[in-house]
N, C-alpha and C positions, 0 to 999 in steps of 0.2 A: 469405567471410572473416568470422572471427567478434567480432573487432574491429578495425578497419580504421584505426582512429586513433594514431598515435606517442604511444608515452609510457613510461616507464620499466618498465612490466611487456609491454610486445609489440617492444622492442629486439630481441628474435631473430628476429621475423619483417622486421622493417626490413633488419636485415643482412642474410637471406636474400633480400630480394627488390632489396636491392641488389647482393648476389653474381649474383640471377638476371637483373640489368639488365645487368650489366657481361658477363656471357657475350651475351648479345643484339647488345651493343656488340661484343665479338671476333670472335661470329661474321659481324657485317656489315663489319667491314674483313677479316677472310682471306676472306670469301668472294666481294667485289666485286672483278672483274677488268675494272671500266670505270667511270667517274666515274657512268653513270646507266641503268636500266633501261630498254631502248626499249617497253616499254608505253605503247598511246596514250595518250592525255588523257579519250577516251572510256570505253579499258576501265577505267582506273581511275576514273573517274567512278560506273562503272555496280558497281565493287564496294566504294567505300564506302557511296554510299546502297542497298546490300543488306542494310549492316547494321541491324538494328534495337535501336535504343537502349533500347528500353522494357523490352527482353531481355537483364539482366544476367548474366555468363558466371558470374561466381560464385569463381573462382581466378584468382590472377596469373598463374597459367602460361599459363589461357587467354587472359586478356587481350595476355599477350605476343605467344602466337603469331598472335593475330590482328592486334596493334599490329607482329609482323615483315612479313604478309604484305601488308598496306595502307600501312603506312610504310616502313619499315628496307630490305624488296627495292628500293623505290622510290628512298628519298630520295638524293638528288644529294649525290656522294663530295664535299666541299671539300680532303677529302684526299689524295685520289687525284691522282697525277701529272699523267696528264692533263687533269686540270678545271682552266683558264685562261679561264674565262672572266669574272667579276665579282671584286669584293676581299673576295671570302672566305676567309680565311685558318685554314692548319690552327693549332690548339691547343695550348698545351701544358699540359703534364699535371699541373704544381700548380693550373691553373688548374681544370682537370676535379677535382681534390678540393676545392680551395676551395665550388666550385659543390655538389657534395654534401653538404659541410659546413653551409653557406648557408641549402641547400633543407631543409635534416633543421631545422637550428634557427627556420627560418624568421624570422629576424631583420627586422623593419623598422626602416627608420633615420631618419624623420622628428623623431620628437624623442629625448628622451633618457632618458624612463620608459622607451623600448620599444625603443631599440638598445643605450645605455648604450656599452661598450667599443667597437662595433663602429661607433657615433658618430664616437670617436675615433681610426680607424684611418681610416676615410675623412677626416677632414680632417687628418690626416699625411700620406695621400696628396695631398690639395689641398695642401695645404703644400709639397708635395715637388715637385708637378708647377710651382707658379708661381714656384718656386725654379729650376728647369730653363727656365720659358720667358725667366725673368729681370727681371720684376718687381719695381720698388724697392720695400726691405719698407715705406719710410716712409707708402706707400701704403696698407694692409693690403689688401693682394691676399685675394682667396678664389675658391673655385668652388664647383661643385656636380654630383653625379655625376646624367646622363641615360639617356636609353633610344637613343642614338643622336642622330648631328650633324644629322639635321632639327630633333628635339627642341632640342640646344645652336644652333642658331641661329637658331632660332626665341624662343629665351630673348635671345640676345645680342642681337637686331636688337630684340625688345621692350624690353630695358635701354635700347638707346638710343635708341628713341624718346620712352621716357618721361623719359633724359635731357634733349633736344633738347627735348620742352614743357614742361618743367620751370623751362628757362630762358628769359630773358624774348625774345621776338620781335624781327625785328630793326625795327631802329629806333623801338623802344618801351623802357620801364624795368620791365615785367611778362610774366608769363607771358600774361597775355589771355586768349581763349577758344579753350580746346582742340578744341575739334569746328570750330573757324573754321579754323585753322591744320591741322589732319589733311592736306584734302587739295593742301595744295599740299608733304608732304615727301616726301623720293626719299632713294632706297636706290642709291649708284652703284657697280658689281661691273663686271669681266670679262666680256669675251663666253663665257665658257666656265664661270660662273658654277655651280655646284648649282644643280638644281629647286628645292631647300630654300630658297632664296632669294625666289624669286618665290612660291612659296606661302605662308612667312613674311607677303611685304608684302601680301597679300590677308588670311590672319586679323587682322594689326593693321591693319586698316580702311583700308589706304593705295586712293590712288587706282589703278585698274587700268593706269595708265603711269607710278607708281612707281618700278619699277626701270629705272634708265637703264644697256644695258651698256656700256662702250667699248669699241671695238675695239684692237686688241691687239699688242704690238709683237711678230711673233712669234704665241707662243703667250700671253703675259705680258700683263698691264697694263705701260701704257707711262706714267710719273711723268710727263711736261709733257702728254700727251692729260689725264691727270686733272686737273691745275691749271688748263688751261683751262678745262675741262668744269665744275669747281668753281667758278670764278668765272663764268662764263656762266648756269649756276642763279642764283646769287646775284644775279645781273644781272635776271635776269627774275623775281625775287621767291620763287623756291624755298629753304626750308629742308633742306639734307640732312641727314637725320637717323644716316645711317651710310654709309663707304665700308666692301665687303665684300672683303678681298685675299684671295689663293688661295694656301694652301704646299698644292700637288698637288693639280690637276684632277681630276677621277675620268675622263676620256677623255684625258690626255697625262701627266699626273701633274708637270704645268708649274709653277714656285710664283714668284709676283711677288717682283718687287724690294722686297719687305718696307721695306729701312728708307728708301730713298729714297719708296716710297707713303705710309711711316709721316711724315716727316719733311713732306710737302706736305700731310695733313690734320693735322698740326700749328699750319701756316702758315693752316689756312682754320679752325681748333680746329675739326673734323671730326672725330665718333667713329670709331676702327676698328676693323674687327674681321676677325682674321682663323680664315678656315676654313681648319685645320688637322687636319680628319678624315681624309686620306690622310696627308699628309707630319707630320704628328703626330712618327712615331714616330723620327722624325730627331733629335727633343730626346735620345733615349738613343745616337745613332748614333757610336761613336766615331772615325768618320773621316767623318763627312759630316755633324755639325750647324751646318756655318758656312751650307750651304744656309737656314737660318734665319735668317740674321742679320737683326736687325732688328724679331723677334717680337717684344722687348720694349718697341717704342713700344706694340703695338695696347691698345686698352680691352679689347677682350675677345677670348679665343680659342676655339674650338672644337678638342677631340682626341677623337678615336675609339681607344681602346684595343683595340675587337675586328676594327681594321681590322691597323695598323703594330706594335702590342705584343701581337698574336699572341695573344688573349684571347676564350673564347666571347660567343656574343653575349648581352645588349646590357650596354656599358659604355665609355660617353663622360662627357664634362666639359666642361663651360660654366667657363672661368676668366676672373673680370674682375681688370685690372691696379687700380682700387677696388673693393673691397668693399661700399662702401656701396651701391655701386648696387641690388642685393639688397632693399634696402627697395621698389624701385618692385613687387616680386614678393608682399612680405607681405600676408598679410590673415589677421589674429589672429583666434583662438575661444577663448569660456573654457574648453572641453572637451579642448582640444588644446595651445594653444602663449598663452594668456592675454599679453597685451601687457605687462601687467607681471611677465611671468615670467623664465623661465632663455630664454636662445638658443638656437633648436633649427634644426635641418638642414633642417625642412617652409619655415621663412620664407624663406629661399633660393630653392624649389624650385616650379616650376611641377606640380607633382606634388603629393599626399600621401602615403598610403601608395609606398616604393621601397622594392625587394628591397639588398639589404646585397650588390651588385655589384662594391663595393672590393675584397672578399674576395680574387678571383680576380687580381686586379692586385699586392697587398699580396704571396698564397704565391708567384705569378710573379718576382714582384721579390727575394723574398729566398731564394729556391732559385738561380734565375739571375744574380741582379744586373743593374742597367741596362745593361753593359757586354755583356753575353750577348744579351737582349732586344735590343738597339740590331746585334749582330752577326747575328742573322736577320735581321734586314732591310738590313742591305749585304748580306748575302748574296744573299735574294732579286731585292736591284738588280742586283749583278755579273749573276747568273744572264739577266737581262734584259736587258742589257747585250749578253750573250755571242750570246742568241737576234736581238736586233738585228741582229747582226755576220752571222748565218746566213741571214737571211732578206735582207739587204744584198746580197748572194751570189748570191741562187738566182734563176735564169735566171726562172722561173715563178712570181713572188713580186716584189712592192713596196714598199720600206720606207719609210712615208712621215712617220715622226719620227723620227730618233734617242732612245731610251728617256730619257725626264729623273730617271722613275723606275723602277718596275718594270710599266709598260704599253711593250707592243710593237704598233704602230698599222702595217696594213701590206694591200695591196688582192693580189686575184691575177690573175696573167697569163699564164694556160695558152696554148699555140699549137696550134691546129687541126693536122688530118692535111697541110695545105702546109706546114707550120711557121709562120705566119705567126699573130703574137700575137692577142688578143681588144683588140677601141678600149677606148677609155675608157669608152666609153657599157657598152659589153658588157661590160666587167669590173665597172663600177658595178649593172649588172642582176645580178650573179652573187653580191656580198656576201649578200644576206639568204637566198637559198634554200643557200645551204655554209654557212651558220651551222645553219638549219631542219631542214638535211639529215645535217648530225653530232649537232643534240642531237636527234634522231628516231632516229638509230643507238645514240648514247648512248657511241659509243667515245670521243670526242673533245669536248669541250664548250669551245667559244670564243663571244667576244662580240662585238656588230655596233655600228657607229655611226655618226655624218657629220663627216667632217673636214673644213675647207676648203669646204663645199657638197656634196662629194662622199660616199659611203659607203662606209667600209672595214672592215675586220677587228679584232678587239682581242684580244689577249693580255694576260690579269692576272695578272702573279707575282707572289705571296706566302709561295712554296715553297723556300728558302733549298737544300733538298738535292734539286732537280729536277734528273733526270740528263740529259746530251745525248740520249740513246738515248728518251728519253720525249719531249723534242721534239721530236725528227724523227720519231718516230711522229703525232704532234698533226699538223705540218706535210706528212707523208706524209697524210695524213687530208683536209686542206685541198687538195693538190695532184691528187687522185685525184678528188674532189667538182667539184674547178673543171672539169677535163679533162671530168669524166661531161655537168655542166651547159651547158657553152659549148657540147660537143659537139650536146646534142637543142636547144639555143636557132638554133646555125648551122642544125640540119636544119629547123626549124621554118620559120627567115628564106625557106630553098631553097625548101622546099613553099611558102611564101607567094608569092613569085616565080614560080612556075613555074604555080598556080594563075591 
């Protein structure tokens, strides 16, 4: 390539090789008729480090086709009907031009020499979203766009612990001494909690029994387990520096009693914060955002746009019900954002350089409106809903939640050549090898986990237009794998016996 750099006299090669990415893109969706290609892990091991990097191919074409046959063959459909397994959701399509738009301009949005408009289009979004979570303006609510809800809660749980030391300890008139006070504060969340949580309270220095979970009324935090648990800290000289509530587990997709959690760390002035990176996208739901009732106590929220607003990845938001909190994050340079300068987007942000990621939320939003957006994912739900109601049903199959959202948690129960079903114990031996053993096939890709102690099966919708005939193929998939496996586990039991 003979210049290789974007700029107003090689625009024709940019369009051409975005013409020639977008065929790359068509032809890997007409020509994947399975969520994932069963090559091992080995062979495609052994044929990327074939390649040798120090040997430039010299043309985008060749780069492509070798970027088809080490990626694009490979990579895992999220679009594809059948892939249910994690909350990757398919796209939509202003988003994918935003994203081209983005990537050509290369916008960064940390201050405002270097995003300018695109500055302000991201915090009309912030604006828009803390308008939706419901936020009193007299507070100046704000956020800040992430790379994803480990990132936003990772921010949120730092905002408040630097709240919580900020103020003065208890039964003192001063803040005191911050490394004296560290470790005795705790983070108290849900037994069902994100990882993002507990690996949060490790980077901010908390002590390794920090996060205390409760157990759960249900699937749920239960509001008088919290007030007592609250007060019983407090008893034994713990500061909590944040309660974490849950709108949608990432294994039940469960979301606490929001305003009654909100309303008892109120009573203890307990920061909250709630993760809102799955059930997020219920803010634009037009028949199902009362499920949130309540968001608008938390201090701070977390939403994932590329999980429930159906947007590539990565683009989430850290939103605090004050703004100022935002100051615990700054640290000015003269070079960049000068303390006595303009306000910029980096003092927010545990980042510097961030890619201009509102983009794709912004053309989403105004090609669909929130009414549309929010209508994919009741869709999605119904759709889960309906696969609930089937798997309820089927003689060889266990449903072991009702969908809260769009995950279907559910164990199997093939019956041997007596007919006589698989124990418990043997149906729990069968979960990880019918997971191992469809995404090894590639036809079928679902996800594994432990509910209750036990280990089951997971179903992720986020496919609003998934037909029945594609689930009962997923499920014909899972029922064929259990039968094959229960079957050589019984022969194995016999030969051990008979041995």
């Amino acid at each position: 390539m003979n210049d290789p750099l974007l700029s107003s006299e090689t625009r024709e090669a940019h369009a051409a090789a975005l013409a020639a990415a977008t065929a790359e893109v068509s032809r890997y969706l007409d020509g994947r008729t399975t969520p994932r290609s069963p090559a091992s892990p080995s062979a495609l091991a052994a044929q990327t480090a074939a390649v040798d990097l120090s040997a430039p191919l010299g043309t985008l074409d060749k780069a492509l086709e070798e970027v088809r046959e080490l990626y694009l063959d490979h990579a895992v459909g999220y679009h594809h009907p059948r892939y249910l397994a994690h909350l990757n959701c398919p796209i939509t399509i202003p988003a994918v031009a935003a994203e081209a738009l983005a990537t050509s301009v290369n916008t960064a949005v940390e201050t405002w020499d270097q995003g300018t408009s695109a500055c302000l289009i991201e915090q009309r979004l912030i604006d828009w979203v803390t308008d939706l979570i419901g936020f009193d303006e007299s507070g100046r609510p704000d956020g800040v766009f992430t790379t994803g809800g480990t990132a936003s809660n990772l921010q949120g749980l730092f905002t408040a612990r630097e709240d919580r030391l900020s103020r003065p300890a208890p039964g003192s008139d001063d803040a005191g001494d911050r490394c004296a006070r560290l470790p005795g504060l705790r983070i108290v969340t849900g037994e069902h909690a994100h990882l993002s949580v507990v690996k949060a309270a490790r980077l901010l220095g908390l002590a390794p029994d920090a996060v205390v979970t409760l157990p759960g009324d249900g699937d749920r935090m239960d509001p008088a387990t919290l007030d007592r648990m609250l007060s019983t800290l407090a008893d034994a000289g713990h500061e909590v520096a944040a309660v974490v509530a849950l709108a949608g587990t990432t294994d039940h997709g469960a979301i606490d009693p929001l305003r009654s959690v909100g309303e008892v760390c109120r009573r203890h002035d307990v920061w909250m914060h709630v993760d809102a990176a799955y059930g997020g996208g219920l803010l634009v739901s037009p028949t199902r955002r009362d499920l949130l009732d309540g968001i608008e106590l938390a201090d701070s929220v977390t939403v994932d746009f590329h999980k429930t607003f159906f947007l590539p990845v990565a683009a989430s938001a850290l939103l605090l019900r004050d703004g100022s909190g935002f100051r615990h994050s700054t640290v000015s340079a003269d070079y960049l954002n000068p303390a006595d300068g303009d306000d910029h987007a980096v003092d927010k942000s545990l980042q510097t350089t961030r890619r201009f990621d509102a983009l794709k939320l912004w053309m989403t939003l105004r090609v669909m409106g929130a009414d549309g957006i929010g209508r994919l994912l009741d869709g999605a739900i119904d759709v889960a809903a309906r696969i609930g109601r089937t798997v309820e049903a089927d003689a060889e199959l266990e449903l072991v939640r009702v969908p809260a959202l769009s995950t279907v948690l559910f164990r199997p129960r093939p019956a041997g050549a007596d007919g006589r079903p698989v124990s418990d114990d043997e149906s729990d031996a069968l979960v990880r090898p019918i997971r191992d053993t469809l995404f090894a096939e590639g036809r079928s890709l679902v996800a594994a986990t432990v509910v209750d102690g036990r280990p089951c099966l997971k179903l992720t919708v986020l496919d609003p237009t998934l037909a029945d005939e594609d689930v009962a193929a997923v499920l014909a998939d899972v029922r064929s794998a259990a039968r094959y496996l229960a079957a050589g586990m019984r022969e194995a039991t016999t030969a051990g016996v008979l041995t």
